[in-house]
C-alpha positions in Angstrom: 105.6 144.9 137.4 105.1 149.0 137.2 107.9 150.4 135.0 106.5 154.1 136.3 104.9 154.0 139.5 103.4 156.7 141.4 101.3 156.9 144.4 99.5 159.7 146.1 101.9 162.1 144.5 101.4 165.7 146.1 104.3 168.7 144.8 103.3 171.7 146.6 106.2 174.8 146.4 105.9 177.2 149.2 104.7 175.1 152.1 103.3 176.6 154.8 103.5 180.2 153.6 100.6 182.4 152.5 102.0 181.9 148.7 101.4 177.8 148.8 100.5 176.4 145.5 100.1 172.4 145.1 101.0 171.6 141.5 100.3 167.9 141.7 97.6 167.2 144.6 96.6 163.4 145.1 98.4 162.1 141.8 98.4 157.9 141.3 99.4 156.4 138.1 100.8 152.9 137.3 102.6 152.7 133.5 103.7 149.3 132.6 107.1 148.7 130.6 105.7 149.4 126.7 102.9 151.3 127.2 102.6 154.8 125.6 101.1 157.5 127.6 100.5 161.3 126.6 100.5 163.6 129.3 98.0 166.5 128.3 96.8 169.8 130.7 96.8 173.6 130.0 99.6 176.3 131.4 100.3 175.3 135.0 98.4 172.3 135.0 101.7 170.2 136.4 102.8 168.4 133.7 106.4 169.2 133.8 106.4 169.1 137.4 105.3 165.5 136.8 108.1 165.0 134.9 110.8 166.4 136.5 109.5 164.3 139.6 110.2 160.9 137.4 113.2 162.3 136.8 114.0 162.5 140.2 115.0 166.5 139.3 112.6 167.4 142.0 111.4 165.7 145.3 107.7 165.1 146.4 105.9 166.7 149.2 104.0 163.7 150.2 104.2 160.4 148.4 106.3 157.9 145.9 107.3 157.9 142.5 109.0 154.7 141.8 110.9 154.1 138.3 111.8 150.3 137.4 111.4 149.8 141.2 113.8 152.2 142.7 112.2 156.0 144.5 113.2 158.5 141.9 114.1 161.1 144.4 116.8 158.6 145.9 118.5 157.5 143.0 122.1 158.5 143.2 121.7 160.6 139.4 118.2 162.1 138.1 119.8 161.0 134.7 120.3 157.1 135.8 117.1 155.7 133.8 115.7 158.7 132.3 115.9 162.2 131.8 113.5 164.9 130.6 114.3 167.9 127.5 
């Protein structure tokens, strides 16, 4: 079982305006419970977007993001299982 999920992850801020941006486009990852990942990219490349999308801070634009089996962007705190600093 997937302790970090994600499937077809797209973020995109500014939808259907002339300004629309995707951060994450087409994102699918699948971290097992012990693994140790690094999450590398340069200035705007959508790592803490990423993040803050485990977290359940911010909500996908199409997609999941699933953390110990439960959608992050449903859980009742973004704090509940992790958190992000």
């Amino acid at each position: 079982m997937s302790f970090i999920e994600i499937k077809n992850l797209d973020k995109t801020f500014f939808p259907g305006t002339n300004r629309e941006q995707y951060a994450l486009k087409n994102v699918s990852l699948d971290i097992k419970d012990g693994d140790f990942i690094t999450i590398l990219g340069g200035n705007g490349a959508g790592k803490s977007t990423m993040l803050k999308l485990i977290s359940g801070i911010l909500t996908p634009y199409k997609g999941t993001v699933a953390v110990n089996g439960t959608i992050a962007s449903t859980r009742a705190t973004a704090s509940a299982t992790t958190g992000i600093i």
